[in-house]
C-alpha positions as a Markdown table, in Angstrom:
| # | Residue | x | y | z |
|---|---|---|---|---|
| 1 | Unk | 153.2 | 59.5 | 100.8 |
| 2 | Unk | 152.6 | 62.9 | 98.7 |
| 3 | Unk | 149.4 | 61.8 | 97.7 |
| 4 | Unk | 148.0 | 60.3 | 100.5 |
| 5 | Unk | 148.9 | 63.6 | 102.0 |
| 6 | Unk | 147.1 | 65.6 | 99.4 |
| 7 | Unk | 144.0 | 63.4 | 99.8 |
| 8 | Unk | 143.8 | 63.9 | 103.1 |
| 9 | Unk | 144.1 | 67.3 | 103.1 |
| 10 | Unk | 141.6 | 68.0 | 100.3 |
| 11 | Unk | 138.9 | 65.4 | 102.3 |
| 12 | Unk | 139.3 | 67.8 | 105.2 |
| 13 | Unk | 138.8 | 71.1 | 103.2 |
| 14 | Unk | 136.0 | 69.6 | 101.7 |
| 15 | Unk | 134.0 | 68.8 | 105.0 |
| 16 | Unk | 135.4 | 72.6 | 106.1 |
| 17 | Unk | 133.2 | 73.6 | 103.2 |
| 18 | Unk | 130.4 | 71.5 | 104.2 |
| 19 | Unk | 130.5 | 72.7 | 107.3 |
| 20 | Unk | 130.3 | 76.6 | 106.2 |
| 21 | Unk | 127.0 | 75.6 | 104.1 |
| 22 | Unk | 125.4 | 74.0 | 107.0 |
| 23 | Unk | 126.6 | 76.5 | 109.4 |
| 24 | Unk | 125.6 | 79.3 | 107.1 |
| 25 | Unk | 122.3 | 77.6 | 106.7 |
| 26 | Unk | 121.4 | 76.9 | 110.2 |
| 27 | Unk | 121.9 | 80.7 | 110.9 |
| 28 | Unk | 120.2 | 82.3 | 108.1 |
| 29 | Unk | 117.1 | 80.3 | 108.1 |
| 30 | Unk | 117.3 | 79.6 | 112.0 |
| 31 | Unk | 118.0 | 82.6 | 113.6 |
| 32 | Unk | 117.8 | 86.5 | 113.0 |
| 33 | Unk | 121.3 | 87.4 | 111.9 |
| 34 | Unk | 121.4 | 89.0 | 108.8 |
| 35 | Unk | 123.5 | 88.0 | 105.4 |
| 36 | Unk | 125.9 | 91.1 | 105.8 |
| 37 | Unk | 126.5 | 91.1 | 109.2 |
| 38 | Unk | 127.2 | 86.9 | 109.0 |
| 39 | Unk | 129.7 | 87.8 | 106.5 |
| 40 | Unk | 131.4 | 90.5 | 108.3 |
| 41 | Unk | 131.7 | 88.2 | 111.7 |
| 42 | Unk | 132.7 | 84.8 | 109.5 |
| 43 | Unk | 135.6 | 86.8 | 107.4 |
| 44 | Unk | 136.7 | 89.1 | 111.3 |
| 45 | Unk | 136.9 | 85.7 | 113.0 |
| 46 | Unk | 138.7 | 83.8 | 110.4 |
| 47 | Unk | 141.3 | 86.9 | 110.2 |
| 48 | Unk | 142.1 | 87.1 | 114.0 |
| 49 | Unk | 142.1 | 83.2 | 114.4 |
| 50 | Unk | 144.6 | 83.3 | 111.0 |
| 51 | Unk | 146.5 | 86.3 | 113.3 |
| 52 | Unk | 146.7 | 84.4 | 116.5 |
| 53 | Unk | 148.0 | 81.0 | 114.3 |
| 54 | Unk | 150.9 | 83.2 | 112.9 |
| 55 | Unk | 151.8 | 84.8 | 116.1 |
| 56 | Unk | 152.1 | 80.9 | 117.6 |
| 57 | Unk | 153.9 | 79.6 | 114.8 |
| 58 | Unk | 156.6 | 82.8 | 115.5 |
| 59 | Unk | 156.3 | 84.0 | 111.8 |
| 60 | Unk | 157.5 | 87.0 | 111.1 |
| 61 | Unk | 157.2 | 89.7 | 107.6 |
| 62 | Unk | 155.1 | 91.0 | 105.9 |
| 63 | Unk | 151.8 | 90.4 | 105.2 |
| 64 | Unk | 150.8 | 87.6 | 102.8 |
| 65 | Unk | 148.2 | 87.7 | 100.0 |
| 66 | Unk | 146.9 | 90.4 | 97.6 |
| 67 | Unk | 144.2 | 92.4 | 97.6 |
| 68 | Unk | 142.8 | 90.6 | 94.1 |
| 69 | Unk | 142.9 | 87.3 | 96.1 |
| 70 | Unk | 140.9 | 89.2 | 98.8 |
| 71 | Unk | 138.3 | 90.6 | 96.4 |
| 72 | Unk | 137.7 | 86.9 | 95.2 |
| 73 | Unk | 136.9 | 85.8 | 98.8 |
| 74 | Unk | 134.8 | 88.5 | 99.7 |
| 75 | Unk | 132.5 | 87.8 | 96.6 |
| 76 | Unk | 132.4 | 84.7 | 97.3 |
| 77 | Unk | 131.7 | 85.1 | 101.3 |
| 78 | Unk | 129.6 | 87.7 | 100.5 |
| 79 | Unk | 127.3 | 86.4 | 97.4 |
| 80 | Unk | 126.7 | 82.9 | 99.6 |
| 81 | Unk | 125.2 | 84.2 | 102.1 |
| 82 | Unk | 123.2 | 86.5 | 100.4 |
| 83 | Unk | 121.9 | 84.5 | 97.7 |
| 84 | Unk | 120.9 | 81.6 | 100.6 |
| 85 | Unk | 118.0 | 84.0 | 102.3 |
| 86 | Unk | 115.7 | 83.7 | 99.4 |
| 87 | Unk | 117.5 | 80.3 | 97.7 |
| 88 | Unk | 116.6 | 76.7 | 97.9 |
| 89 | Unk | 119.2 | 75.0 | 99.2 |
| 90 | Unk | 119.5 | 72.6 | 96.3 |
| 91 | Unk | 119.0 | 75.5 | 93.4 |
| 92 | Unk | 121.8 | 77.6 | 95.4 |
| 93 | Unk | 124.4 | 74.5 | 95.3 |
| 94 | Unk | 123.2 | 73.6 | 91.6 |
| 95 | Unk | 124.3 | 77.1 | 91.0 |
| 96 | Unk | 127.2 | 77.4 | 92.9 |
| 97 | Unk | 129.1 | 74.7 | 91.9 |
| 98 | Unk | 128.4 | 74.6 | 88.7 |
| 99 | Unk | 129.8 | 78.3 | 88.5 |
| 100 | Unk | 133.1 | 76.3 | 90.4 |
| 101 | Unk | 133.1 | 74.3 | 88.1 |
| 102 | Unk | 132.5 | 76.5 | 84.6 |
| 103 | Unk | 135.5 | 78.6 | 86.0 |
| 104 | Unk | 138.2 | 76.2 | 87.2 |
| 105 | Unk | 137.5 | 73.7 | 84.1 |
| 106 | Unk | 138.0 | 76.2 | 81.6 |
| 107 | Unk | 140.9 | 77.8 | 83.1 |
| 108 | Unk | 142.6 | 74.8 | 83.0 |
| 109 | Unk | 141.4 | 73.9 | 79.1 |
| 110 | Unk | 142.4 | 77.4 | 78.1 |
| 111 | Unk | 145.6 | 76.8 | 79.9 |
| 112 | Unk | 146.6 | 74.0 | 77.9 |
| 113 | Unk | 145.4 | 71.6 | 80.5 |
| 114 | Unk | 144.1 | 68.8 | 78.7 |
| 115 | Unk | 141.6 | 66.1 | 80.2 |
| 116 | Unk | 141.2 | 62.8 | 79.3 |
| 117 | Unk | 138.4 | 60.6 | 78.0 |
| 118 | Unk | 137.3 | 58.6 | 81.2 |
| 119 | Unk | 138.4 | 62.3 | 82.9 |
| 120 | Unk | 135.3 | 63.9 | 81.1 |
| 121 | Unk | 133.3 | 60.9 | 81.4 |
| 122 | Unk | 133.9 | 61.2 | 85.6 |
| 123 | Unk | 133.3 | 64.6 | 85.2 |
| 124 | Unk | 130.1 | 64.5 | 83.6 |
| 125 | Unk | 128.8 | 62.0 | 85.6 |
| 126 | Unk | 129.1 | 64.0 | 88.5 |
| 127 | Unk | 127.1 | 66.9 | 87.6 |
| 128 | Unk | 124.9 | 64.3 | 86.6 |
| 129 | Unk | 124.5 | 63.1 | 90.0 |
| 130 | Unk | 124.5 | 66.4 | 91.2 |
| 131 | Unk | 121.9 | 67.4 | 89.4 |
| 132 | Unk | 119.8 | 64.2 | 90.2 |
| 133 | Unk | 120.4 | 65.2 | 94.1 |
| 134 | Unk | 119.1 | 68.6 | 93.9 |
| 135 | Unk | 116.8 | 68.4 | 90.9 |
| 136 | Unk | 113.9 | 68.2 | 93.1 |
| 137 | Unk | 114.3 | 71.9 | 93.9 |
| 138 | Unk | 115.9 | 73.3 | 91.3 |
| 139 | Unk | 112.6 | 73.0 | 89.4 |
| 140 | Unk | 111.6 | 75.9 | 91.5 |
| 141 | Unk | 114.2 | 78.0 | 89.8 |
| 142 | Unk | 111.6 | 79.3 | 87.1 |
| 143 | Unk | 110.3 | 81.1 | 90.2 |
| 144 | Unk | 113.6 | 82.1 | 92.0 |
| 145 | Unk | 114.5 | 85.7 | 91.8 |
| 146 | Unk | 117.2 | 86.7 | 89.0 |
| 147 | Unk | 119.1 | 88.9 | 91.9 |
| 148 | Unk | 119.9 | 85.7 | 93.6 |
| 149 | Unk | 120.7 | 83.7 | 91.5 |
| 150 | Unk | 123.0 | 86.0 | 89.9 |
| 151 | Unk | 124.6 | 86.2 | 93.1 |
| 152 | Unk | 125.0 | 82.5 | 93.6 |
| 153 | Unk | 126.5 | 82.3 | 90.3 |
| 154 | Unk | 129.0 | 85.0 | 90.6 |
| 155 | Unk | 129.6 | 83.4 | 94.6 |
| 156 | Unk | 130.8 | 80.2 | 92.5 |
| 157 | Unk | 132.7 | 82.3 | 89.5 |
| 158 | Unk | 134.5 | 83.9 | 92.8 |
| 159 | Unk | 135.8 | 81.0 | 94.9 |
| 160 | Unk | 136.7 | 79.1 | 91.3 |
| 161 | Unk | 139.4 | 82.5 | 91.1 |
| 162 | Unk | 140.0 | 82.1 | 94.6 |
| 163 | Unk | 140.7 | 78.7 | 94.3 |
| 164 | Unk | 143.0 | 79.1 | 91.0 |
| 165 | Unk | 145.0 | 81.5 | 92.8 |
| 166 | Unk | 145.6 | 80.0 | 95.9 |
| 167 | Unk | 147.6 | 77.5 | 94.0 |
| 168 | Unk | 150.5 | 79.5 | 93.8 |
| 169 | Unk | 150.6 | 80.1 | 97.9 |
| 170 | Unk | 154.3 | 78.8 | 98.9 |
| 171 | Unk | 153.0 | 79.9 | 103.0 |
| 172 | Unk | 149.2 | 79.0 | 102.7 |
| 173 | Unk | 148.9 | 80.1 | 106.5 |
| 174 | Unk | 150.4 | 83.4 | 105.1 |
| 175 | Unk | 148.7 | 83.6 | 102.7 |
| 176 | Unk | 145.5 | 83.2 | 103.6 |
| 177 | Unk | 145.6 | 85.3 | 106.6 |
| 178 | Unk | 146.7 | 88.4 | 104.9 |
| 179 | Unk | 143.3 | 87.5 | 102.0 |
| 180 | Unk | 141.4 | 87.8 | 105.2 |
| 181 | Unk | 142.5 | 90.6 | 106.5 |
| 182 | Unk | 142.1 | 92.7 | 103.7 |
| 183 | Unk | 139.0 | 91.2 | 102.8 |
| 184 | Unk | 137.4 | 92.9 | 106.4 |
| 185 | Unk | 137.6 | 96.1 | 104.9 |
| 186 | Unk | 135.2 | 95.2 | 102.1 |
| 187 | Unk | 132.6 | 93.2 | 104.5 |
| 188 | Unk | 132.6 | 96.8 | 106.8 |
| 189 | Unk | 131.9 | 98.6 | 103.7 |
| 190 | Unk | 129.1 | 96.0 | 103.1 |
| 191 | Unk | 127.3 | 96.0 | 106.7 |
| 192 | Unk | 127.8 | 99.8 | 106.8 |
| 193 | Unk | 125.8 | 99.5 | 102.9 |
| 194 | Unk | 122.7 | 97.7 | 104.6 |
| 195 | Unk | 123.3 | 99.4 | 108.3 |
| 196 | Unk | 119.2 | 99.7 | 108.2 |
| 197 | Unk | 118.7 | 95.7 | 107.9 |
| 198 | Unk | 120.9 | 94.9 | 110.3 |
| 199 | Unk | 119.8 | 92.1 | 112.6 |
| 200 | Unk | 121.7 | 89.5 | 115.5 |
| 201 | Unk | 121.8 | 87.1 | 117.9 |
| 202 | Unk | 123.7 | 85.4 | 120.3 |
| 203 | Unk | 122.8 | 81.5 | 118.2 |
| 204 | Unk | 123.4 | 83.5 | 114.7 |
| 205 | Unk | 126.8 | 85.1 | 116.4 |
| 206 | Unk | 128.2 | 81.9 | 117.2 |
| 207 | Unk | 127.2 | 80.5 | 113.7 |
| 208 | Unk | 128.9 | 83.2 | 111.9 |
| 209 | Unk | 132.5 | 82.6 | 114.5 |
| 210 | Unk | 132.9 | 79.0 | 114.1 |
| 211 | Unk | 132.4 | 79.3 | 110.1 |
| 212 | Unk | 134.9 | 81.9 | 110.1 |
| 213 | Unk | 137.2 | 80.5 | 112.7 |
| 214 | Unk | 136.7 | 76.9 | 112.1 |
| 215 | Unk | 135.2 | 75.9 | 108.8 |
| 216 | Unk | 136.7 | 79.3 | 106.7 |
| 217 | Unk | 140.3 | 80.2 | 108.3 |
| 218 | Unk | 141.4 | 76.4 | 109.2 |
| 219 | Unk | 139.8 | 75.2 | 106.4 |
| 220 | Unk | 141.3 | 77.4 | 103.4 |
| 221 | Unk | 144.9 | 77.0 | 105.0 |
| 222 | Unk | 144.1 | 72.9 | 104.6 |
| 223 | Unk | 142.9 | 74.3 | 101.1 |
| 224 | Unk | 145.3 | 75.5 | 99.7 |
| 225 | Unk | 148.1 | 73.5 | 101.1 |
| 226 | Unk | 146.3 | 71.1 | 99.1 |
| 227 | Unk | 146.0 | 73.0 | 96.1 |
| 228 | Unk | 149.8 | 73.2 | 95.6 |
| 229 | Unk | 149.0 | 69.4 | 94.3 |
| 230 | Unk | 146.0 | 69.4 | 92.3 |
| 231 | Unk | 145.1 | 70.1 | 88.9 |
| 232 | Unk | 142.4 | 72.9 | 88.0 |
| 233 | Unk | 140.1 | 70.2 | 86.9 |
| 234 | Unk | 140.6 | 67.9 | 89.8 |
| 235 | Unk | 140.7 | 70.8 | 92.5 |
| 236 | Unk | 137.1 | 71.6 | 90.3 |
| 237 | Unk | 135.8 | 68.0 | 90.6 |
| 238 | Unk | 136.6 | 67.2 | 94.2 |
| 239 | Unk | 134.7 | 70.2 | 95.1 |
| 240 | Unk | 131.8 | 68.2 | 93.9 |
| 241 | Unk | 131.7 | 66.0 | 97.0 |
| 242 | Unk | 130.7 | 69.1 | 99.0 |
| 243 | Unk | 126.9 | 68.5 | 98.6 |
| 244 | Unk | 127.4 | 65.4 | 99.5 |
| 245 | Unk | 128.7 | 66.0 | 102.5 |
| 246 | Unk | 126.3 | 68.9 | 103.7 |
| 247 | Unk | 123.5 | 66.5 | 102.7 |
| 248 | Unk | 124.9 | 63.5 | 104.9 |
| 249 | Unk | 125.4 | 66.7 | 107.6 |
| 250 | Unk | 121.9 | 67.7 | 107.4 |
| 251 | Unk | 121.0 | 64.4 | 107.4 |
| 252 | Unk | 123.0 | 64.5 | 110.6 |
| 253 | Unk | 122.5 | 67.4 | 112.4 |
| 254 | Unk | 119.2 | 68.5 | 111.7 |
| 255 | Unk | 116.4 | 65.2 | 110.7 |
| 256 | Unk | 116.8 | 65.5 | 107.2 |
| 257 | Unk | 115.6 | 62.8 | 105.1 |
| 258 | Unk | 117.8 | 59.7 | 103.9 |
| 259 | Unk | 116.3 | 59.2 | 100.7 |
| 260 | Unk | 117.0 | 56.9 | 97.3 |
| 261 | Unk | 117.6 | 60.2 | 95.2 |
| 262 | Unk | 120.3 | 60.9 | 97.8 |
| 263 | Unk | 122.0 | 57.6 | 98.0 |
| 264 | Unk | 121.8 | 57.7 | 93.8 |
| 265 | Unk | 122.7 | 61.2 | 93.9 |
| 266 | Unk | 125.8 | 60.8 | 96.3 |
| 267 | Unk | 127.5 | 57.7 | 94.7 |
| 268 | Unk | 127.4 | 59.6 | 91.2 |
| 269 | Unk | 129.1 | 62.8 | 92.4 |
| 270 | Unk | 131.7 | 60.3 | 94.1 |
| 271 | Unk | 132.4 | 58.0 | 91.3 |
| 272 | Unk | 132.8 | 60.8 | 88.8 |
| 273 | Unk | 135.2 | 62.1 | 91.4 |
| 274 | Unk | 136.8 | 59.0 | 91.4 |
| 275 | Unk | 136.9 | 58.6 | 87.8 |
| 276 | Unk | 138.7 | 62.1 | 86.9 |
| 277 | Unk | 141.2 | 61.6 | 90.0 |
| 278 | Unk | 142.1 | 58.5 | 88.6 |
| 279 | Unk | 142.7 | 59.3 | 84.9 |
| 280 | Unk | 145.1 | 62.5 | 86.5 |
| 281 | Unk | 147.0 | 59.5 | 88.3 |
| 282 | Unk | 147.4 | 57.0 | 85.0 |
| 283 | Unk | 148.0 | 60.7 | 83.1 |
């Protein structure tokens, strides 16, 4: 029952996280809000919905969290959506999780977590597939600016620490609601840093509240229940499955292509999933 638990609570963070790329995409590259201001609206929303939850649930104390754990998020928040106005979609999730991955993975190795064989075989097998799905565009990174990409990179170095902390949360709802709240100040100081691009609208508005109520304040409380279970290298490899997902979604939701790189792409990322869950369980 424990596990069946954890995997269905790490199959609903994951989609959460699809849903904040999609969502993030549809509003930068659909409507005129700006980076900053998306990020100051997502983290806001996600604080007062985490606010409203704790108030329901009659919890009481102090306020959950740390201000290190809030850093983390903001990168993270922050670098995403900056990075995606002048990112391909695929070079920006080649780079993102493979910073997730780069930062979880070797926490765990130089934390005595050892992996085994079919482990690193699953493992590399999905960031083979991974890059088979985006490869397409991710020749284009020659030409992407260095500024982004940095910021993509250090977007995935940020949620990898995110992640590694949350894993000590005993009240993820706590927890997570106080990284939120502390994060706000940081995404003012941001919005008030690029006051002169600042740029909205009532589609890019309602983009930027559902990520941060829905698909960011719901979804990391799913998270890091979750994460109480997982190893760093599994909670790294899962994560894996998000372009999957947002592919499938854009597929979906907005006419995308189904192609034979994506279908070759896809069953990779989720057998190498597969394959380093499965050597954790026989571990």
């Amino acid at each position: 029952m424990p596990r069946t638990r954890t995997a269905l609570l790490t199959t609903i963070a994951m989609f959460a996280f699809a849903g904040n790329s999609l969502l993030c995409r549809l509003a930068l590259k659909g409507t005129a809000i700006d980076p900053s201001t998306f990020t100051l609206v997502r983290i806001v929303s996600a604080a007062l919905v985490l606010w409203l939850i704790r108030r329901t649930r009659g919890v009481g104390g102090g306020l959950g969290g740390n201000w290190a754990s809030a850093l983390a998020l903001f990168v993270y928040a922050a670098g995403f959506s900056l990075a995606y106005v002048r990112l391909a979609a695929g070079t920006g999730a080649l780079l993102l999780f493979g910073a997730v991955q780069a930062t979880m993975i070797g926490y765990g190795v130089v934390h005595g977590e050892r992996m085994r064989v079919r482990q690193w075989m699953g493992l590399l097998i999905a960031l083979a597939g991974l890059v088979w799905l985006v490869l397409p565009r991710a020749v284009s990174a020659l030409s992407t600016p260095v500024g982004a990409s940095m910021l993509m990179l250090g977007a995935g170095a940020a949620w990898g620490v995110y992640s590694l902390r949350g894993r000590s949360a005993v009240d993820p709802v706590a927890t997570t609601a106080g990284n939120f709240l502390r994060a706000v100040p940081f995404a003012v100081a941001l919005s008030v840093a690029t006051i002169g691009s600042v740029s909205l609208d009532g589609a890019g508005l309602a983009y930027a509240i559902v990520s941060g109520a829905v698909t960011s304040g719901a979804g990391y409380i799913v998270w890091y229940a979750a994460l109480k279970q997982l190893k760093a290298s599994s909670a790294a490899s899962v994560q894996l499955s998000v372009p999957v997902i947002t592919a499938a979604g854009g597929i979906v939701l907005l006419g995308e292509p189904l192609t034979v790189r994506l279908l070759v792409g896809s069953a990779a990322i989720l057998g190498g999933v597969a394959l380093v869950i499965a050597g954790r369980k026989a571990h």
